[in-house]
C-alpha positions in Angstrom: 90.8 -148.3 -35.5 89.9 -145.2 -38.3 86.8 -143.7 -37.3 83.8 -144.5 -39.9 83.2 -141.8 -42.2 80.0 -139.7 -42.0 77.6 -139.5 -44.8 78.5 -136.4 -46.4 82.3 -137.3 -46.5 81.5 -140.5 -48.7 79.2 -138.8 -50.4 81.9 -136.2 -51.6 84.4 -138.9 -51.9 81.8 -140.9 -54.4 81.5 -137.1 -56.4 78.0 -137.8 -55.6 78.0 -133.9 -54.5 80.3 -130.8 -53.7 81.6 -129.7 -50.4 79.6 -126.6 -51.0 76.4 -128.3 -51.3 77.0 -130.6 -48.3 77.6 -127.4 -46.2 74.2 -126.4 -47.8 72.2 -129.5 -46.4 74.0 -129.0 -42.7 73.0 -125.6 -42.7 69.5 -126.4 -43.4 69.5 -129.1 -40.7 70.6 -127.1 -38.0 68.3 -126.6 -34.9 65.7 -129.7 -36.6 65.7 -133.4 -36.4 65.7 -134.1 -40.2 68.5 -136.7 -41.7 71.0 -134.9 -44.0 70.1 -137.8 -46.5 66.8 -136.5 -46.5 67.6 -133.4 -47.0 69.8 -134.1 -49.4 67.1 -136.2 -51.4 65.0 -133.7 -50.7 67.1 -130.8 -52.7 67.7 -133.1 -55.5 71.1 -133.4 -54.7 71.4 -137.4 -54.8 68.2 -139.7 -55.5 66.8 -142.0 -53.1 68.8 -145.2 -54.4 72.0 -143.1 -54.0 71.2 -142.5 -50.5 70.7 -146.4 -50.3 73.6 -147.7 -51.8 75.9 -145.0 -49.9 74.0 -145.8 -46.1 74.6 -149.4 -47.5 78.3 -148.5 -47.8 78.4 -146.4 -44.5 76.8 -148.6 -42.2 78.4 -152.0 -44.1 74.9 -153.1 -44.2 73.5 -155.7 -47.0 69.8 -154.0 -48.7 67.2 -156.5 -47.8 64.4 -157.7 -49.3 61.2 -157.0 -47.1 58.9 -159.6 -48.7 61.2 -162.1 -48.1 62.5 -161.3 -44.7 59.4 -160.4 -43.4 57.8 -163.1 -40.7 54.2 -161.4 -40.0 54.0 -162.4 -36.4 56.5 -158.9 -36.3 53.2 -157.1 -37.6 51.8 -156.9 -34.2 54.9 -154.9 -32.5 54.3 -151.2 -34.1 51.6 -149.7 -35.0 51.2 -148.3 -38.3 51.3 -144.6 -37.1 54.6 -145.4 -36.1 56.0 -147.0 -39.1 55.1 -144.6 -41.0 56.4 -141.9 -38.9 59.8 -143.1 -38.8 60.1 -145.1 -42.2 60.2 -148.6 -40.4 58.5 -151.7 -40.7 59.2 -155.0 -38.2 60.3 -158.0 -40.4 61.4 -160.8 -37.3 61.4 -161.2 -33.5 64.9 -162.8 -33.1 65.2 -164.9 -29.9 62.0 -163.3 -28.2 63.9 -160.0 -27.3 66.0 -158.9 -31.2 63.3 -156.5 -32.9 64.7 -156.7 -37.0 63.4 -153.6 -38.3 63.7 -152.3 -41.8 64.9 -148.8 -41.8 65.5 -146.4 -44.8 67.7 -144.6 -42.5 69.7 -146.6 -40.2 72.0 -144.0 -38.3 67.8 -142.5 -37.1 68.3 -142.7 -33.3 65.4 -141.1 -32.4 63.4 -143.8 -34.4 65.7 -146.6 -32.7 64.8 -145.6 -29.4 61.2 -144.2 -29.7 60.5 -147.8 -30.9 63.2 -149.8 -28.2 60.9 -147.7 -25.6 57.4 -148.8 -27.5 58.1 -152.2 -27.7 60.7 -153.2 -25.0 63.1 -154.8 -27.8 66.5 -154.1 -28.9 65.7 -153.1 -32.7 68.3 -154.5 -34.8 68.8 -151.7 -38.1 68.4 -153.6 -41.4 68.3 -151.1 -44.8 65.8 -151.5 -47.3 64.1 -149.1 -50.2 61.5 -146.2 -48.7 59.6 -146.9 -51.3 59.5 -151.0 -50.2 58.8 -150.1 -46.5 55.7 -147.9 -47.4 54.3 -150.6 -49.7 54.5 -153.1 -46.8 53.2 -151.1 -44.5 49.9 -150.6 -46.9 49.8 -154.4 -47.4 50.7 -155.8 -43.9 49.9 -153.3 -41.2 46.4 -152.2 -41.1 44.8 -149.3 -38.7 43.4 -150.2 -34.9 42.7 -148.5 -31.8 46.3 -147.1 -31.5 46.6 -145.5 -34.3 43.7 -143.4 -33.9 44.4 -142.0 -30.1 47.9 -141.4 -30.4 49.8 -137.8 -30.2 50.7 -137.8 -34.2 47.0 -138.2 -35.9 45.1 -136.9 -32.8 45.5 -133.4 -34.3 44.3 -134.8 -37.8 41.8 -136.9 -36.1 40.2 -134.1 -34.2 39.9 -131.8 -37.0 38.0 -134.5 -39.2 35.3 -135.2 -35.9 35.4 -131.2 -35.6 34.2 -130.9 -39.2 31.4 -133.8 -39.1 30.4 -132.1 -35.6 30.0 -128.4 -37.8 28.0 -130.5 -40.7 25.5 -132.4 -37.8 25.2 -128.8 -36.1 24.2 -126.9 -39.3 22.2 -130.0 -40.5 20.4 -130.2 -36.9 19.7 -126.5 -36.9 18.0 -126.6 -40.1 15.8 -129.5 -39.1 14.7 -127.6 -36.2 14.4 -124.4 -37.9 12.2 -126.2 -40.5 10.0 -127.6 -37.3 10.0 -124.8 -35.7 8.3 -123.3 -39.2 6.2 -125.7 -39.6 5.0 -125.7 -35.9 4.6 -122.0 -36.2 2.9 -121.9 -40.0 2.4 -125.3 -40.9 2.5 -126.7 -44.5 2.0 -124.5 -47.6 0.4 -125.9 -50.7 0.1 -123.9 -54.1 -1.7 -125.0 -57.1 -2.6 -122.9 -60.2 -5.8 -121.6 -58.9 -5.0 -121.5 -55.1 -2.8 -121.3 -52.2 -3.6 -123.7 -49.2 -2.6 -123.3 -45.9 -2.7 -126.5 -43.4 -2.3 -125.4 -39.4 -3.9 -125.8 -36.0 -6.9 -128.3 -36.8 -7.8 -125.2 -39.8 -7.0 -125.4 -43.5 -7.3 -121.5 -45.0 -7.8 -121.8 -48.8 -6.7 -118.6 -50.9 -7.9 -118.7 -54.8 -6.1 -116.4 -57.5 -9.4 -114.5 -57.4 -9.4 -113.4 -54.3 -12.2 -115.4 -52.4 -11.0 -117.0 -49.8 -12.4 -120.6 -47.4 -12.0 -121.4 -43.7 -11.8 -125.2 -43.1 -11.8 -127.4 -39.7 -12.4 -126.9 -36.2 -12.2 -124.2 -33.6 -10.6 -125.3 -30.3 -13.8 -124.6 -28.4 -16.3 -124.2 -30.9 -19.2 -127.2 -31.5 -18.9 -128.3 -34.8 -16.7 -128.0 -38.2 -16.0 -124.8 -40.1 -17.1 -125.2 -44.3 -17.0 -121.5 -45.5 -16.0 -119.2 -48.3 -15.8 -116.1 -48.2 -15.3 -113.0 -51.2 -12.1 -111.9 -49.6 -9.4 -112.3 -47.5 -11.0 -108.9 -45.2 -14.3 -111.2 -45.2 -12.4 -113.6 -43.8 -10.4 -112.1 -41.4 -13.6 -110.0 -39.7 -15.0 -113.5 -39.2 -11.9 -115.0 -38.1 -12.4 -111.8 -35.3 -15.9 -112.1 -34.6 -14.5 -116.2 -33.5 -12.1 -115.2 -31.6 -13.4 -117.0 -28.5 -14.0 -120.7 -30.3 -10.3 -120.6 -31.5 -7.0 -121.5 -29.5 -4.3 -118.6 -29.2 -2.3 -120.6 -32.2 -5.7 -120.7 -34.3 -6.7 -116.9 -34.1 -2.7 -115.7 -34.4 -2.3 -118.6 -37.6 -5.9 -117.9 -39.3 -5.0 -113.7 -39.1 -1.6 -115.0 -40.6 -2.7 -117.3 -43.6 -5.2 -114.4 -44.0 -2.7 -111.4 -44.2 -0.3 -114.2 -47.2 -2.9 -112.9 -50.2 -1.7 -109.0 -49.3 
């Protein structure tokens, strides 16, 4: 029996390309995994459909039609990652143990047995369009649990959680950088005639002209403070001469607000 020919020999035969570039596309495969097909789609050498019809020839395989081969019980033996990975899609479980599996490369071994060793079927090559196996796998093979943790998107995966993880750090740093303000200064209000500061049990009113009011209630003082002053120095000698009636936080805040019309 004559040996088959290989894919670049019918190919040439067809004139679809020279000897020289078929050496090319083996060149460029050596030391990888990649099909010469692909490659040789890849180059612009032959279009997809030429690839087709010539595997079609090699492999004495008939094109199928996906929609109407495909039984959607087969959905649940791959995983999408793994469709799309190799190009495949599940159309029929023949007989409980005969995995049909549409392929836009048949003579892929490493796809053959990656998915014989998933699923614990013999896969059965049938040939159909790339572009008709990535369509169904969009419209009949949704995401789950698998597709997420496995080796191939983990790397994709992990670098999308690692960029929500750098967007909740910086926005969790500036919330607590804005507590940590406004435990430290508390809330600033301006107005056209004044500035008021709210901290501590005191509010510290500032006015364009310079006088300046003390408002609230000194930690150990009796009673509310409700005075105005004609400057900021006014009110910071007073806010010395109280030193004893106000927290630690109250004397170091009220020297603060008072310092802000400097």
């Amino acid at each position: 029996m004559a040996a088959k020919k290989r894919l670049g020999e019918i190919l040439i035969d067809s004139e679809l390309i020279t000897e020289e570039v078929c050496n090319r596309a083996l060149r460029m495969q050596v030391g990888g995994t990649r099909r010469l097909g692909r490659i040789l789609v890849k180059i612009g050498a032959i279009t997809s459909d030429q690839l087709l019809e010539t595997l079609a020839t090699q492999f004495e395989l008939p094109i199928v039609d996906i929609e109407q081969e495909y039984n959607p019980e087969a959905k649940k033996l791959l995983p999408r990652y793994l469709c799309s990975k190799y190009e495949v899609f599940p159309l029929e479980l023949e007989e409980g143990t005969i995995l049909r599996l549409a392929m836009a490369d048949p003579s892929d071994n490493e796809a053959v047995t990656d998915i014989e060793n998933f699923t614990g079927k013999a896969v059965q090559p049938c040939l159909a369009r790339q572009g008709d196996i990535h369509g169904a796998i969009t419209r009949h093979i949704g995401f789950s649990l698998r597709d997420i943790f496995n080796p191939q998107s983990y790397t994709r995966y992990a670098k999308v959680v690692s960029s929500l993880a750098l967007v909740l750090i910086i926005l969790v740093a500036g919330f607590t950088y804005r507590f940590y303000i406004e435990s430290k200064y508390g809330t600033v209000t301006r107005t056209a005639e004044a500035t008021i500061y709210k901290n501590h049990d005191l509010m510290v009113g500032i006015e364009r002209t310079g006088k300046a009011t003390l408002l609230g209630r000194g930690a150990y003082a009796n009673g509310y403070y409700s005075i105005s002053f004609d400057s900021t120095d006014a009110l910071t000698k007073f806010v010395d001469s109280k030193k004893n009636d106000l927290s630690t936080n109250q004397y170091e805040w009220a020297k603060w607000a008072a310092s802000k019309a400097h």
